[in-house]
KOLKEKE-118574 format. One record per residue (C-alpha): residue in three letters; x, y, z. Coordinates in steps of 0.2 Angstrom, whole numbers, plus 5000, padded with zeros to 4 digits. Each point is the difference from the previous one (the first is absolute). Example, Ala and Ser with C-alpha at 12.3 -4.5 7.8 and 13.67 -1.06 7.14 Angstrom:
REM KOLKEKE-118574
Ala506249785039
Ser500650174997
This chain:
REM KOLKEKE-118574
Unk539855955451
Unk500849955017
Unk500549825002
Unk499849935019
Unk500249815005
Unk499149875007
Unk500449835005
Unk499749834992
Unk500049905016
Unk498449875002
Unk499849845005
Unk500749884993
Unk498649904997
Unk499350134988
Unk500950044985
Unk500250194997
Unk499650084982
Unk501850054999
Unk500749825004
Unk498849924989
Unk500450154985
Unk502249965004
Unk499549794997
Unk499150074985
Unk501350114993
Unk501449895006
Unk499249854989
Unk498950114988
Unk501050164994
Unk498550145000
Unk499049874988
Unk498050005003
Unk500550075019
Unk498250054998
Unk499349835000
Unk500949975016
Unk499450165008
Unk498149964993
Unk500349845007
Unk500550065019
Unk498850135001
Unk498949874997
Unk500549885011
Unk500149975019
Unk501950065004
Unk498850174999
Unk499250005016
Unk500650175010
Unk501949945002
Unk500750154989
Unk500150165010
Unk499750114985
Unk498449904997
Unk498850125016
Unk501450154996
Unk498350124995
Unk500950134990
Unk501549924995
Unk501049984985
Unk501249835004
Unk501449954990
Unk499949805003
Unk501249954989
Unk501650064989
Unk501349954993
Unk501250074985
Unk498649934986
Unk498450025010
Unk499050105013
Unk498349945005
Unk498950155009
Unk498449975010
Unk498750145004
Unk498749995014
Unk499050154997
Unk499450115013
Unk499250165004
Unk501650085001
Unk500549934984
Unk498850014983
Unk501150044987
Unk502049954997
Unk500750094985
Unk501749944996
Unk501449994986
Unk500649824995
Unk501949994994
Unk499849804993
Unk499549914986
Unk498349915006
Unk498650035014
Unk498649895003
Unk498850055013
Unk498649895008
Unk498550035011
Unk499949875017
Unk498750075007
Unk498850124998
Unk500150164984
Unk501550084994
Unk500350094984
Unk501550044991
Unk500050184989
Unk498249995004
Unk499449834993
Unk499649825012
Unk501349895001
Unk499749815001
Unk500649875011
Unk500749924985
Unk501650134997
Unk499850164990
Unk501850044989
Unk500550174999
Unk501749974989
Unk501150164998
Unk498750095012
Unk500850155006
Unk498850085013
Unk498549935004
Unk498650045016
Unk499449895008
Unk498350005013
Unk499049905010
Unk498749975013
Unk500249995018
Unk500749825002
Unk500449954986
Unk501849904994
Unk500850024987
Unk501849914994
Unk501050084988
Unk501749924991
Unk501150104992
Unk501549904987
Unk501550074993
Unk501749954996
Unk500850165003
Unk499350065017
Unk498149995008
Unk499850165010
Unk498450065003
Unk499950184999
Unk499350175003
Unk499450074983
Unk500950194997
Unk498950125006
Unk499549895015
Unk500550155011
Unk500949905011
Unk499150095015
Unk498749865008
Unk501049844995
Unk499149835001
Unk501149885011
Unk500449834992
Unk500149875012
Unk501549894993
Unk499749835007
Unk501949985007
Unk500349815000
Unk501449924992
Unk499550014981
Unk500150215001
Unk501150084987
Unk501650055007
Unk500850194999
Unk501149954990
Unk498949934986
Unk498650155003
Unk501550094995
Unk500349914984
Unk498150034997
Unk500250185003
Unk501250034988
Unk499449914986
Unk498250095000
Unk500650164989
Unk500649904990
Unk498149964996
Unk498850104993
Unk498749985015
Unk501350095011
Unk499550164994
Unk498450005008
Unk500649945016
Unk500350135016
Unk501849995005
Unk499550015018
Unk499349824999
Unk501849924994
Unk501050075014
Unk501549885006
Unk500450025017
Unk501949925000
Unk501850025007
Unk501550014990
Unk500849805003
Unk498349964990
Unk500050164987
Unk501849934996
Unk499249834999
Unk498850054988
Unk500950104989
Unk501249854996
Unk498349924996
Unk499450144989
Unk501450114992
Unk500449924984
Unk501749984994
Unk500650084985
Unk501550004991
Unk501250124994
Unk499450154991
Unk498149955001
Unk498750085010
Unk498649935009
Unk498449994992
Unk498450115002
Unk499149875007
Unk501449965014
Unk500350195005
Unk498150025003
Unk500049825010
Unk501650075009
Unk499250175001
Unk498349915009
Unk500849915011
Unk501150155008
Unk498450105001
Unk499149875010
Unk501549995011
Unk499950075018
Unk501550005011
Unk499950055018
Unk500850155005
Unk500849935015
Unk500949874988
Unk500550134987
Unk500650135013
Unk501549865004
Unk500850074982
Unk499850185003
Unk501550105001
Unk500150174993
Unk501450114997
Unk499950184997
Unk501250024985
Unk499249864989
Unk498749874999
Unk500449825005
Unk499749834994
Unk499749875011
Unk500149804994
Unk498549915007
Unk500349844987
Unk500749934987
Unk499849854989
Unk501349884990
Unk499349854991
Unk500749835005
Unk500349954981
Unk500650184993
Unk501450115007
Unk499250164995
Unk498950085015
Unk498150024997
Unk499550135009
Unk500350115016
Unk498950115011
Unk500750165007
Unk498950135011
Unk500750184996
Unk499950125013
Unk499650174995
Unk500450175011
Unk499150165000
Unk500350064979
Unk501149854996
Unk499949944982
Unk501349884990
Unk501050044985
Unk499249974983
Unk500449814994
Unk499649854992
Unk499949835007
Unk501149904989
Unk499049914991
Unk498949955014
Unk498349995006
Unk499750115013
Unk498350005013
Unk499550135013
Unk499050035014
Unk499750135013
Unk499949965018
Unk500050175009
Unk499750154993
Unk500150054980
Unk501249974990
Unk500350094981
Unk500449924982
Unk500750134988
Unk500049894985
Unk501350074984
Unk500449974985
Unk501850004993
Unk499949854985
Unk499150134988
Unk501550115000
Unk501349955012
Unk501050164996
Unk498850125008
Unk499450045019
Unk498849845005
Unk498250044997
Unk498649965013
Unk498649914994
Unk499249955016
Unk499950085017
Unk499449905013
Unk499650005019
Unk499549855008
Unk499149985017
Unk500449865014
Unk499549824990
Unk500450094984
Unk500949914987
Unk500950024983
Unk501049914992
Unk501350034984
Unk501449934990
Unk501250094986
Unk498849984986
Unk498650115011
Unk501350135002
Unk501350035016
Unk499450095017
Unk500550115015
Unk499249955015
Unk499650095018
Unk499350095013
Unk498850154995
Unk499750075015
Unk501150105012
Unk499249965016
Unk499949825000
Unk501049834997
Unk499649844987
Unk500349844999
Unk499949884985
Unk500149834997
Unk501149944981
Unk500149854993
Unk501150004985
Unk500249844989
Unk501249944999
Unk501250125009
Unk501250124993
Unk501950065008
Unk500150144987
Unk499050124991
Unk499850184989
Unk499850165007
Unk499550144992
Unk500250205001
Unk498450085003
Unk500650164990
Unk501149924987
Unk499649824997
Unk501849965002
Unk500349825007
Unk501149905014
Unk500049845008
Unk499349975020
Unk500449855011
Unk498349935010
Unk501549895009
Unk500950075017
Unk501449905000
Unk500549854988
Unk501049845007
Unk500749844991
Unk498749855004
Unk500749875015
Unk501949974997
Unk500049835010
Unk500149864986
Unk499149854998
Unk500849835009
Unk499549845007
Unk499850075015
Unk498950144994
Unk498050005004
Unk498650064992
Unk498450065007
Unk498849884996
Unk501149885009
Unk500650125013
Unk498450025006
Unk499749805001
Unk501750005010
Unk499450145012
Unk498549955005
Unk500649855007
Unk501650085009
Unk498950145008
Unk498749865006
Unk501649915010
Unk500550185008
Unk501749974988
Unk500850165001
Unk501849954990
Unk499049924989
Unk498850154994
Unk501650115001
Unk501049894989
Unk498549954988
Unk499950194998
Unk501750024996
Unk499949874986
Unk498450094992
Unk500450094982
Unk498750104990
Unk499949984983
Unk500150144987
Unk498149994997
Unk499750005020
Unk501450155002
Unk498950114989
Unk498649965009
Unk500650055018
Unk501350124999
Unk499350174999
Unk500750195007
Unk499250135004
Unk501050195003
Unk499050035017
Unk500049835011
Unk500549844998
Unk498749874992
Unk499549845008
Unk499649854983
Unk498849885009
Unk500749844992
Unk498849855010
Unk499050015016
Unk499549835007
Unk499349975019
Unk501949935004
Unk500950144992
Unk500350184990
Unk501350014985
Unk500450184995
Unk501350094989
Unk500650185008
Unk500750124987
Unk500950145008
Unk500750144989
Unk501450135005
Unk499950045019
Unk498149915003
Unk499649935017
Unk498649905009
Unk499550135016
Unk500749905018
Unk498749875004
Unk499749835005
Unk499449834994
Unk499249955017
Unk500549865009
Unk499449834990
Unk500650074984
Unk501849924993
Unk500750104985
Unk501449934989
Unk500750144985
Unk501249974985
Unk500750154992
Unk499849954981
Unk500850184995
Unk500950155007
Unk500449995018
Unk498850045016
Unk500350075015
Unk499149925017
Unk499950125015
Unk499449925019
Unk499250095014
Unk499649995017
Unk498950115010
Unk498250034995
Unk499350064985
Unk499750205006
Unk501949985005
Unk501049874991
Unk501849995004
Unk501149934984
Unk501049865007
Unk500949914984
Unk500150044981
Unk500449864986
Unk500450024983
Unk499649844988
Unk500649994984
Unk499349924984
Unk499749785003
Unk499950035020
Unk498749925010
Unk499550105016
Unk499649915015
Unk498449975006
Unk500650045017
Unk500750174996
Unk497950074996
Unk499549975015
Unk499650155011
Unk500050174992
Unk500950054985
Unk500250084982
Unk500449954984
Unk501050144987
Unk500850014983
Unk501350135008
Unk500950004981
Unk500050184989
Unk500249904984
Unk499349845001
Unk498349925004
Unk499649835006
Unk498849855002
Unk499849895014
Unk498949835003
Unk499049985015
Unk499149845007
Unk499050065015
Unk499349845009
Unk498549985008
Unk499750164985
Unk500250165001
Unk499350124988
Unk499250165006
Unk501750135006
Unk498950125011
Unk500950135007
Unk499950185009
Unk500850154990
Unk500850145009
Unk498350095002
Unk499449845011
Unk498949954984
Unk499749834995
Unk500949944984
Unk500049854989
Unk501349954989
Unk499049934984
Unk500149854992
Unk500549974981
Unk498849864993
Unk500449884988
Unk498649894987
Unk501049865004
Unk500250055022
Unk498250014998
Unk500049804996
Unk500849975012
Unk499350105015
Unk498449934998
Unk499949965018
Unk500350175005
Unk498350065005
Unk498249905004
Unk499350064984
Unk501249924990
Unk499849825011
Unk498250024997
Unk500450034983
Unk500949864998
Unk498749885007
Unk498650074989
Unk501149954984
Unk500549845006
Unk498249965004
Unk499450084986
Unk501049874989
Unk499449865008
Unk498350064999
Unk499449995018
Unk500150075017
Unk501550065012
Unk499349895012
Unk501649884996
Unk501250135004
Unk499150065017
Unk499849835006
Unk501849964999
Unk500650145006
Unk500850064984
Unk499350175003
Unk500650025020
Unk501649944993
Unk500150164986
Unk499450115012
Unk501349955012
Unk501050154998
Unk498950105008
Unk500749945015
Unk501750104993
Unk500750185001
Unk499650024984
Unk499750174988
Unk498450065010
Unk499350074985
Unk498949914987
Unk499150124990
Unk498449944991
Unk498250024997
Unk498249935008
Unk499749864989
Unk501749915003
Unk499750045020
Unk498349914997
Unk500949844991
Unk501150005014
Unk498649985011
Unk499149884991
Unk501749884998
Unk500650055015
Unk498749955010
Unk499350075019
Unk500049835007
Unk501449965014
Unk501050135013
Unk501749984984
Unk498450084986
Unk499750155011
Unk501750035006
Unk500550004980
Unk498550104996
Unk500650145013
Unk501650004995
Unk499450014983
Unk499150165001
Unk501250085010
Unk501049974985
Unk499050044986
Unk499850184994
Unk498450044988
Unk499950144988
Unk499050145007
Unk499350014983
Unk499349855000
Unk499150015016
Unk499650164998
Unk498949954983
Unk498849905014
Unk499850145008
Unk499550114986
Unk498849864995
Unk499150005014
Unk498650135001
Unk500050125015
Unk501349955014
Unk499749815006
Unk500949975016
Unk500349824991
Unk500349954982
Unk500249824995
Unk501349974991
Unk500049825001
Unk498949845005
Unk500349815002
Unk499149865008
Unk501250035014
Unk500650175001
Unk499650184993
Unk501150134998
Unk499450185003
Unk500650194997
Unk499550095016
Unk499950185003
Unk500050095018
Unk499650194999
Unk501150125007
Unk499850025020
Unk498949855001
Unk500049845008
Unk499149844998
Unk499049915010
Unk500849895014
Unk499549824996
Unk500649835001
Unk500249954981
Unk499249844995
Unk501549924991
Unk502050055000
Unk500450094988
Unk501750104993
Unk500150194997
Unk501550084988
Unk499750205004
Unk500350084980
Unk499850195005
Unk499950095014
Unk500049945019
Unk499249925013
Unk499949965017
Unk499449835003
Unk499349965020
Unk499749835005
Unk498949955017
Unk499649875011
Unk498350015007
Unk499950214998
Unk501950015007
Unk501350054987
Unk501249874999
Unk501250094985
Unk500250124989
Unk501150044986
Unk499950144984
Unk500149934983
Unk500850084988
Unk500049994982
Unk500649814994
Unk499949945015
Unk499249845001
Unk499249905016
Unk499049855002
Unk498350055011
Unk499449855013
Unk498249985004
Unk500449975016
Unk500050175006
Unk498950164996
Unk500750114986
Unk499950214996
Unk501050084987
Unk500150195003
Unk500650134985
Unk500950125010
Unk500550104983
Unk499150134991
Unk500049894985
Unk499149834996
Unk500749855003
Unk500249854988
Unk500249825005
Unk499849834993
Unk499549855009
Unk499949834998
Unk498549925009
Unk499649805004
């Protein structure tokens, strides 16, 4: 089942069924929420002012929050029958108007229970409504049954207004419905999570369970873990920026880690290991520690041993394994130990680990003999901050208090020295301070709309590639450890000129005058690594370079659970996010936060040379429309900007397509009472009609290109080719063509007043 969006937005004379549902729930709980919805649909707030109410067809997700869903069918002739899995506790259906039956008998308009249901069908006539509630405390997705086929999904309109789950608790809901019996019967297709790894790493610190020393995670947790991983779908373009693979061994790359603020010992980490042609690892163990996988590219193969039956002798295979992409496994030492790899010869792979907590060391064993040894998962090792604690010394939650306000005044000397005085504690040392054996890694300590914080950890000989911060961004560094090495240029980038090289030592602070222009950063010591703090203001996060071959290359970020707290303004789905929990609490509408100006004040950093990429999914576009708003010169210029940063999984838009029977030049994705958002297709070598479109709209191209003509009165006034995540904003001003000048069809979402 695909979710799409709609918006909540109605005049405010007329309360909406989801408003008057988040008063109910806000004052209520989920007690007798079906005398309040007999009660609406009764009454005269009913008269035509939802859209889903003339949606012929439609399935509409009205309401949802972590407890409840409320789901309303107007039956059409393109919709007599609805077969579906329930992952909750308790359904009640009702019949508004005209006949509908569930698992073939009438249901009433007085609410028919269907307690621990888990697939029913429902059908009905040609115009008839039908409300359905689903309540659970442990996740309230509705479902496609197992052997749905997933081939001709039905589209659930998700009524997008502020009292919509968020990613991050359809996560949680994800990952606890294994742990249920009911989750058998349900498709896997139907859970999918469409996320990015700041938010993975977010809801992991949620999800993974700490355990202590010597005890393994229960049954129950592995298969909630195990869920949760399989549902997940990371988009390629964000997992490429951790690729790097070496001929001679596999690699392991650190996406993020987590540290408890009130224990010392680690939680977790996630690692993608990149797998050449043929590579496989050693045969080990995992120290005592949980360990999850799943494929992203390509398979990957388990062979499972066993050496605790008689740890004399050779280790004996009990399970042979080969996993495709979105595969999973999972295993610990009491299941066994494992070499993992790549099967196949002509092909790389690329999987994604998550061991809990993390482990430095662990056993090897010899294939042939059984004989034992030790192996490091650490590339270099390096005392925690030697700078101790004084008067004079700051920590982060007050050094971020402190920066703000110095930033805001344009302070330079005060931002340099407020860095200098900045300590990390043990706990916040382990957290950050990471190597890697093949390029230096970048710790994303806090992103705020005045300022980045980040810890670099350089091994032996590492070095950022020549490059520049642009001309609004200041840079102060202290080297906590080792020593660093700063190298300035002149001349351009195809043909820098060095100009000045300056070696810092452990407790300098560089200059924020000295970064400016072009110029390196590089651990040029053969013994020793090191670790430097940056503070980029306004931030700087995204280090986008081009390689030797002219490719572009990103330097990856390292997340932390506790960054992610504090980088919750780092992309508009996390502002809107934020708003639908605040309002949420309070048990009412956004309308606060838009009226004064609490929203254009988050989104303010849109303004900024920020990380150009935000990579997430078409519901959390379609909240950020609704919260957003389309109604000032400030809403479009912030929706335009946006799209052009917003990357979607292919996978995902690609599941509209495959819904959609025969090839529709326009699938709807999404519908409010004041926009729509819309799939198009345009067939290769065709072009559309040249016609002056009713309303603005904006256009993000998602595959292929286009070239896009504009006129004024039949003369062609410009013309430009879109290509693939390039977004525009259309004006109906002027008459429009797009033309696919490719052999292959083009993709392009749009957003339509």
């Amino acid at each position: 089942m695909v979710l799409v969006a709609a918006d909540d937005e109605h005049a405010a004379a007329t309360e909406t069924l989801a408003d008057g549902l988040a008063k109910w729930t806000a004052s209520h709980g989920t007690r007798d929420v079906g005398e309040f919805l007999l009660e609406w649909f009764a009454g005269p707030t009913r008269g035509g002012v939802e859209p889903w109410m003339d949606n012929a067809g439609q399935v509409s997700l009205v309401f949802q929050n972590p407890q409840l869903s409320v789901v309303v069918i107007r039956w059409g002739d393109n919709l007599a029958k609805y077969g579906h899995a329930h992952v909750c506790e308790r359904v009640w259906s009702w019949t508004v108007e005209g006949k509908v039956h569930v698992n073939d008998s009438p249901i009433a308009n007085d609410g028919v229970p269907l307690e621990g249901a888990d697939h029913v069908e429902v059908t009905g006539e040609p115009g008839a409504l039908s409300v359905h509630v689903y309540q659970t405390e442990v996740g309230n997705m509705v479902c496609h049954p197992t052997k749905c086929g997933c081939t001709s999904n039905r589209k659930l309109v998700l009524c997008q207004g502020v009292h919509s789950v968020t990613d991050a608790e359809r996560g949680a809901s994800v990952s606890r419905i294994v742990g249920r019996q009911k989750g058998e019967n349900v498709c896997q297709k139907s859970l999918r999570l469409y996320t990015n790894f700041r938010d993975l790493i977010e809801l992991l610190h949620h999800e993974i369970e700490t355990i202590a020393q010597g005890e393994v995670h229960s049954e129950e947790h592995i298969a909630r873990i195990s869920a949760l991983l399989s549902a997940v779908r990371i988009n390629e373009s964000e997992y490429a920026r951790y690729l790097r693979f070496h001929n001679k061994a596999y690699t392991r790359n650190l996406v993020g880690y987590d540290v408890p603020s009130d224990d010392g010992r680690a939680k977790f980490t996630v690692l993608i290991l990149c797998w050449d042609k043929g590579q496989m690892s050693p045969i080990h163990d995992h120290a005592g520690s949980s360990c999850w996988v799943k494929v992203l590219q390509g398979q990957v193969r388990e062979i499972r041993y066993d050496t605790a039956s008689d740890p004399d002798a050779p280790p004996r295979v009990i399970r042979d394994l080969t996993l495709g992409a979105q595969g999973t496994c999972y295993i610990n030492d009491t299941q066994g130990v494992h070499s993992m790899g790549n099967p196949n010869p002509d092909q790389v792979s690329v999987s994604l680990h998550v061991y809990a907590p993390p482990y430095v060391l662990c056993r090897l064993f010899d294939v042939k003999t059984g004989a034992q040894s030790t192996g490091s998962m650490a590339t270099a090792r390096i005392p925690s901050n030697p700078f101790p604690w004084s008067a004079q010394s700051l920590e982060l939650t007050e050094f971020y208090e402190r920066v703000r306000e110095a930033v805001n005044s344009d302070n330079c000397d005060m931002v340099g020295h407020l860095v200098e005085r900045l300590v990390l504690k043990e706990r916040e040392w382990t957290e950050f301070v990471h190597f890697d054996a093949y390029r230096y890694t970048r710790s994303l300590v806090a992103l705020e709309a005045d300022f980045s914080l980040m810890v670099l950890c350089w091994n032996t000989g590492q070095g950022t590639p020549i490059h520049t911060h642009g001309t609004k961004v200041c840079s102060w560094v202290k080297v906590l450890r080792g020593s660093i090495v700063l190298k300035r240029y002149s001349g351009t980038s195809a043909n820098p000129k060095l100009d000045q090289t300056l070696t810092f030592s452990e407790g300098d602070n560089i200059d924020c005058n000295l970064f400016k222009g072009m110029h390196m950063l590089q651990n040029e010591s053969e013994n020793d690594p090191a670790v430097t703090l940056h503070l980029y203001s306004p931030p700087f996060v995204q280090m986008a370079y081009l390689d030797s071959a002219g490719v572009d290359r990103v330097i990856p970020v390292v997340h932390s659970a506790t960054s992610t707290k504090r980088t919750r303004c780092a992309d508009p789905i996390s502002i809107c996010d934020k708003v639908i929990q605040r309002s949420r609490s309070v048990g009412g509408s956004f309308s606060d936060d838009v009226e004064d100006g609490r929203v254009d004040e988050l989104l303010s950093f849109f303004e900024q040379d920020k990380d150009p990429n935000v990579f997430t999914n078409l519901n959390a576009l379609s909240r950020f429309i609704v919260i957003r708003g389309l109604r000032d010169e400030a809403a479009h210029r912030h929706v335009l900007r946006a799209l052009d940063r917003m990357h979607i999984n292919p996978d995902e838009w690609h599941e509209f397509v495959e819904a959609s029977s025969g090839s529709p030049s326009q699938i709807l994705i999404s519908r409010g009472s004041n926009f729509k958002l819309v799939l198009r297709r345009i067939d290769p070598l065709t072009q559309t009609p040249r016609q002056r479109p009713e309303t603005c709209s904006w256009i993000k191209i998602l595959s292929g290109e286009v070239l896009h003509s504009q006129f004024l009165e039949g003369t062609e006034v410009h013309s430009t080719t879109l290509t693939s995540r390039t977004a525009v904003y259309v004006s109906n001003l002027l008459e429009t063509s797009f033309r696919n000048v490719a052999t292959e069809p083009c993709y392009m979402m749009q957003i339509l007043l």
